[in-house]
NUBA-200493 format. One record per residue (C-alpha): residue in three letters; x negated, y, z negated. Coordinates in pm, whole numbers, plus 50000, padded with zeros to 5 digits. Example, Ala and Ser with C-alpha at 12.3 -4.5 7.8 and 13.67 -1.06 7.14 Angstrom:
BEGIN
ALA487704955049220 SER486334989449286 
***
This chain:
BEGIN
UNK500005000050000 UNK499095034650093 UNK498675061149774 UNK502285073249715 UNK503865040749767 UNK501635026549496 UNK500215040149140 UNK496665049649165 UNK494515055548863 UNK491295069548778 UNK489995035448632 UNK491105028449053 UNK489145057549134 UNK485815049948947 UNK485875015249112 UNK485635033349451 UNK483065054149302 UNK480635024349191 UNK480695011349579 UNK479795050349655 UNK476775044849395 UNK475485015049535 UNK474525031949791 UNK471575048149566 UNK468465024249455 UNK468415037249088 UNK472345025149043 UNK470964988149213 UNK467814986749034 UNK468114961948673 UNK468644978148374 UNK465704985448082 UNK467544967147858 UNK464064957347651 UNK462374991347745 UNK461355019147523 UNK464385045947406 UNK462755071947592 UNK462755049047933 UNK466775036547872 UNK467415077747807 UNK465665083948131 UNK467665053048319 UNK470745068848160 UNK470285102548269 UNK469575096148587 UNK472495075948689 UNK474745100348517 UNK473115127648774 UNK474665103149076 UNK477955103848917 UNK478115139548805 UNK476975147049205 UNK479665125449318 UNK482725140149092 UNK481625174349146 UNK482625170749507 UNK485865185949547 UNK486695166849828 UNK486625135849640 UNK490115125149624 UNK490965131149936 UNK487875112850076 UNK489625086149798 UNK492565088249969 UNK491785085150310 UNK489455056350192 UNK492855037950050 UNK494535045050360 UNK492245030150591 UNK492934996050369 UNK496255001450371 UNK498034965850441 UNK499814970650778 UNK503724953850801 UNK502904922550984 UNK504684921851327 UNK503594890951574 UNK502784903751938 UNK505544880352079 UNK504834867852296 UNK501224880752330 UNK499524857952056 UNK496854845152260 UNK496204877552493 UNK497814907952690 UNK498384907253002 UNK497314933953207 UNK501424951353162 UNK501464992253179 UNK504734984853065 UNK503864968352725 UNK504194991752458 UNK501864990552131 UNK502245006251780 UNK500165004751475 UNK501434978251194 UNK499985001850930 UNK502165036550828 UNK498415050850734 UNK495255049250968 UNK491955069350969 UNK490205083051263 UNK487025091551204 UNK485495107651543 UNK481825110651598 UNK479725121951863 UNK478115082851939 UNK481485063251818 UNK485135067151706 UNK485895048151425 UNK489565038251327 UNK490135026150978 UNK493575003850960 UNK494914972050799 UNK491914966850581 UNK489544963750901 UNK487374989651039 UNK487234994751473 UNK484095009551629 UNK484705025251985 UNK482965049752245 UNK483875085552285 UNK486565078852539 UNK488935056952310 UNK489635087652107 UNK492365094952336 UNK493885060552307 UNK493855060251954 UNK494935094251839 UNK498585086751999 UNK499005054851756 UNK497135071151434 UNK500235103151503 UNK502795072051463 UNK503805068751805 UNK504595038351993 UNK503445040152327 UNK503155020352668 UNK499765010652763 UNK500055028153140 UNK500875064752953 UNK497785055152706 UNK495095043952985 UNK496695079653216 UNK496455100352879 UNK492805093452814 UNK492155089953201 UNK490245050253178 UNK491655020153354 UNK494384999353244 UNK491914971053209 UNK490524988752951 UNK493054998752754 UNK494024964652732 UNK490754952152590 UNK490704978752339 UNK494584969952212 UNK493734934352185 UNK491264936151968 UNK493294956451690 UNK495884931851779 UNK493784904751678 UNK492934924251360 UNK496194929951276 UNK496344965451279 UNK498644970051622 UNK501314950051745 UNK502184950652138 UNK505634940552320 UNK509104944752289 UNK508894972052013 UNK511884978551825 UNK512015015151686 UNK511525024551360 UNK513795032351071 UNK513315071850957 UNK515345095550708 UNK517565121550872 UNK518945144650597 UNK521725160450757 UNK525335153050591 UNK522965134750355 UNK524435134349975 UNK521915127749768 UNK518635138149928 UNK515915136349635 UNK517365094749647 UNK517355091449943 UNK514015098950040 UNK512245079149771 UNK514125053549888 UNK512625056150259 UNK508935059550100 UNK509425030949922 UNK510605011350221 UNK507475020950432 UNK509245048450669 UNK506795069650828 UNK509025102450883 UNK512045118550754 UNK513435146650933 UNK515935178350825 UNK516155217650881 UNK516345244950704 UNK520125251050722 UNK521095215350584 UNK522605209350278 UNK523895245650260 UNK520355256450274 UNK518635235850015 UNK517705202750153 UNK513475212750218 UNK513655217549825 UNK515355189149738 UNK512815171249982 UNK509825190249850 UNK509335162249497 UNK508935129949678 UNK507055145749969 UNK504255157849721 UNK504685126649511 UNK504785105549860 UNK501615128450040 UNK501955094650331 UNK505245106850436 UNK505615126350752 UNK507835156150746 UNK510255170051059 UNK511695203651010 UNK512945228251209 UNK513825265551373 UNK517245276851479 UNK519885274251245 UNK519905297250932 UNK522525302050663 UNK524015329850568 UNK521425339350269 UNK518185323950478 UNK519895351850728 UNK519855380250489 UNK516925370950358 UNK515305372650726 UNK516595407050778 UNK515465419250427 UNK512005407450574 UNK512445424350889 UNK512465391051133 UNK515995395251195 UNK518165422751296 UNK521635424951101 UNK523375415951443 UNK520935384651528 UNK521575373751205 UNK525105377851213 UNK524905346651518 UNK523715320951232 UNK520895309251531 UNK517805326151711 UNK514785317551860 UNK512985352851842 UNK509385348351798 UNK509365369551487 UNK511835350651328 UNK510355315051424 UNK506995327951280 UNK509005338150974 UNK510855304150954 UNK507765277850974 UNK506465295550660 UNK509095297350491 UNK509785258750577 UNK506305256150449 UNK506935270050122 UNK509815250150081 UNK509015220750182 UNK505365223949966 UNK503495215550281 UNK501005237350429 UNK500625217050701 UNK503985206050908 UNK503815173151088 UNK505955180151307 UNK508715215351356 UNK511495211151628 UNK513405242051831 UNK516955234451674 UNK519605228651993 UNK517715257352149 UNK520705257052428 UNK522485275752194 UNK519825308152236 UNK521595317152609 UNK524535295152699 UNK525125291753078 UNK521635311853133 UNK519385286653231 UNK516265315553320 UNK517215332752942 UNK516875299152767 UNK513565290752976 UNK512055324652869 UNK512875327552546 UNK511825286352438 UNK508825296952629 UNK508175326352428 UNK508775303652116 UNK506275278552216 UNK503985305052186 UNK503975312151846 UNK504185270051814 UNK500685269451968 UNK499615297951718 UNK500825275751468 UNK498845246151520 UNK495135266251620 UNK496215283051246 UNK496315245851120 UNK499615251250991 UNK501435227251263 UNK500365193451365 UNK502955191451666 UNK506035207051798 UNK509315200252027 UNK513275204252025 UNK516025189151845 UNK518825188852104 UNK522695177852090 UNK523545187952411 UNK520945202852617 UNK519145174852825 UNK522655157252836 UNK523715189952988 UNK520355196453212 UNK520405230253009 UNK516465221853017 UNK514645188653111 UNK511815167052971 UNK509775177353268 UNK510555213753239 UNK509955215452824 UNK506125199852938 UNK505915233053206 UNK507055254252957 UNK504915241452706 UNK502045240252916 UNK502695278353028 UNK502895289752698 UNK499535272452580 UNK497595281352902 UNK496935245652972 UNK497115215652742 UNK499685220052459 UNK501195202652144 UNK504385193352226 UNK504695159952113 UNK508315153052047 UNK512245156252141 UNK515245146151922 UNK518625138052072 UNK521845119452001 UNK521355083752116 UNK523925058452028 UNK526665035952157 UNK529345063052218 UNK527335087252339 UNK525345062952546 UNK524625080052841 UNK520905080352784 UNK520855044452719 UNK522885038653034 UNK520375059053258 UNK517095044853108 UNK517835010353217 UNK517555020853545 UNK514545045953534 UNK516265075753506 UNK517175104053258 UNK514955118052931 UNK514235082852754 UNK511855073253022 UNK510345111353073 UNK509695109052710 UNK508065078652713 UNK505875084753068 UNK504695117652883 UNK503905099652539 UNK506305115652361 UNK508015105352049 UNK511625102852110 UNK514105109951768 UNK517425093051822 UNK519495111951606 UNK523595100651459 UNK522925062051569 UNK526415056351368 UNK527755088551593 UNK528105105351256 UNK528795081950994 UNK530285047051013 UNK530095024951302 UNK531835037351611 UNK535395020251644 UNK534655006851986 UNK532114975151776 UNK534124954151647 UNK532214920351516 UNK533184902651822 UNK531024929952053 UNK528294926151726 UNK527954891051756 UNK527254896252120 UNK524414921852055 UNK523144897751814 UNK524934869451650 UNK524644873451253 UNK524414907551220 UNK527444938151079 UNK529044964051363 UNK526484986351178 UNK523904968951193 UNK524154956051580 UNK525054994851649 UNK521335004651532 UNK519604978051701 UNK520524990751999 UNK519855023051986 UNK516445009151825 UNK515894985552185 UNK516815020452400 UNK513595023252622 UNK511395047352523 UNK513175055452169 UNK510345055651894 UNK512655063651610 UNK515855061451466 UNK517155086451237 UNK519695075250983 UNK521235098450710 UNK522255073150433 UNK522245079150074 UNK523175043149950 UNK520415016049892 UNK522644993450062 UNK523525006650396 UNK519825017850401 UNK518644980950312 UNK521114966450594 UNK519484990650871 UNK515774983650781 UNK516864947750811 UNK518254955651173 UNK515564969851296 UNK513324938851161 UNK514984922051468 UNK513084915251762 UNK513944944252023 UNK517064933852285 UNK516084929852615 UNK517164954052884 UNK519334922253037 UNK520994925452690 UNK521364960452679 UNK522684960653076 UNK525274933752946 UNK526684955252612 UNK526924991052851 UNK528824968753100 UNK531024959852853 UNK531324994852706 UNK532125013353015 UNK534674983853147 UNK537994992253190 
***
């Protein structure tokens, strides 16, 4: 377990430290045991001079840390039906099995630290690796064009951290993360999620009447392994007036309850910060930005372009790791497309950019996404080719399962499991979905999901076969 899903002492700590010592002859050498009192005082000192060298580094505990993260046990997933090699598949996709991984770059090697085994690679692998350290899950064709080496070798590098357990490759089913809107008891909740190994939980500033980044801030500090989505858009009434006392809202923009003005997204991402007790975001989403200029496609363009800018200032400042939108409506609607948020991200950086993510409603009512991935088309498989994570958001469609799954259409999807449970497996299968966001406050529903998503993916024949029974008559 990573630190914040298990208790870590100091005794813990000095046992780290005494490996750290070894490295030093006068901490290997035997003791004096039968020398003179002035020799054993000298022995002494000495060795407490290591120590005191090595606590005095303030850097210690998160070197500690990052030490207890590389050994981190990862959740063990079998590369079905890859056990004995990968085939040379762009289409394969590959995740870590480990929530916590260390990259340690170099200017000879990279060195990735995961499952209790340590990886030595060249330069180049850097930009293999960094993709599945973020949390992503991501085909090996998107890897092998992202750091520009042949498929071959992308391979070669995946098996092996296959074969130490610290990646998985195949039919990867999403993974289970904490959405916190219409979420009643947050503080629960989230511990909950930690506990269970989720990587990310995701609100916004305007859930929960306003207070859901405080409620979340406890278990984030107490759970530092825990990645955090916020985002910028919505504000409530007081986060309004507040934003016009500080002079990043006029009284009429804040009168719309939404904006996208630069000033007032610079304003928001610290004040998420504060809230949230993170100075560092993982990851902060435009919040249905097709609510900025309804019907004015040119507006919208501009003014997300003009808010990826201050995005990009954001992460050189080192206060954002990544950035993207959190859409109901917007690539449903073509208000903007996956291509055209990578050119506008790309415009407003001046060449490569951060935009790493999209949320959007993915489920089977609203299945249209679904429906167009299996044949190539749509934002699923943009997502993916670009190596972006993709947050399906209200799985349920906003609470309990839609009233179209009965248990008859659940055994079909997979015979054993509840309508609820079958309803997030699917979304979990979707091609290209890395994450599914589910807003539950009881240990039970949350339980049944994580057990869902345990399930081997569904194959796009079985996916084909529940839309064609959806969408006939």
């Amino acid at each position: 377990m990573s630190p914040g899903l298990q208790t870590h002492t100091a005794t813990d700590l000095m046992a780290w430290v005494s490996e750290r010592l070894l490295a030093h002859e006068d901490w290997r050498r035997d003791l004096p045991l039968l020398a003179a009192p002035d020799v054993q005082a000298d022995a002494v000192d000495g060795m407490r001079k290591r120590l005191a060298e090595l606590l005095d580094d303030p850097t210690l505990l998160a070197r500690y840390r990052a030490a207890m993260d590389g050994q981190a046990v990862g959740r063990m997933v079998p590369s079905l039906p890859y056990i004995d090699g990968i085939p040379v598949d762009g289409g394969l996709r590959v995740r870590l099995t480990t929530a916590r991984a260390v990259l340690e770059v170099g200017e000879d090697a990279v060195t990735l630290s995961a499952a209790g085994s340590t990886f030595e690679f060249a330069p180049e692998a850097e930009a293999v690796l960094r993709p599945l350290v973020d949390g992503r899950t991501v085909d090996l064709a998107a890897l092998a064009e992202t750091a520009g080496l042949a498929l071959e070798d992308v391979v070669g590098l995946v098996h092996e951290l296959v074969a130490g357990q610290a990646a998985t490759v195949g039919a990867v089913t999403a993974q289970l993360a904490l959405g916190t809107y219409r979420c009643r008891a947050i503080p629960e909740a989230a511990v909950r999620a930690a506990a269970s190994g989720a990587q990310w939980i995701d609100t916004a500033p305007n859930y929960a009447t306003g207070q859901a980044q405080t409620l979340l801030a406890p278990a984030l500090a107490a759970h530092p392994s825990l990645r955090i989505a916020t985002k910028a858009g919505y504000f409530t009434a007081a986060t309004g007036a507040d934003a016009v006392n500080a002079g990043v809202l006029t009284e009429d923009q804040a009168v719309v309850g939404h904006s996208l003005t630069p000033d007032y997204v610079r304003g928001q991402m610290g004040r998420n910060r504060a809230q949230l007790g993170r100075e560092r975001l993982d990851l902060v989403l435009l919040h249905n930005p097709e609510r900025a200029h309804p019907g004015d496609r040119l507006a919208l363009h501009r003014a997300m372009r003009e808010a990826f800018v201050i995005l990009e200032e954001a992460v050189a400042a080192g206060h954002v790791a990544g950035y993207g939108i959190a859409t109901w409506a917007g690539l449903e609607e073509e208000a903007f497309t996956v291509r055209e948020l990578l050119a506008l991200a790309a415009e407003a950086a001046g060449g490569r950019h951060h935009l790493v993510a999209v949320q959007m409603p993915v489920s089977l009512v609203m299945m249209t996404p679904i429906a167009q991935a299996l044949h190539g088309r749509g934002p699923l498989p943009a997502a993916a080719g670009a190596g972006l994570r993709v947050m399906a958001s209200a799985p349920l469609h906003g609470g309990e399962p839609p009233g179209i799954v009965d248990q008859e259409l659940a055994d079909l999807i997979r015979p054993g499991l509840t309508p609820a449970q079958a309803c997030v497996l699917a979304v979990a299968s979707s091609p290209g979905v890395t994450d599914v966001l589910l807003a539950t406050s009881g240990a039970s529903h949350w339980s049944q999901a994580a057990d869902a998503v345990a399930h081997p993916s569904l194959t796009a024949a079985k996916l084909r076969e529940i839309t064609g029974v959806l969408t006939s008559p």
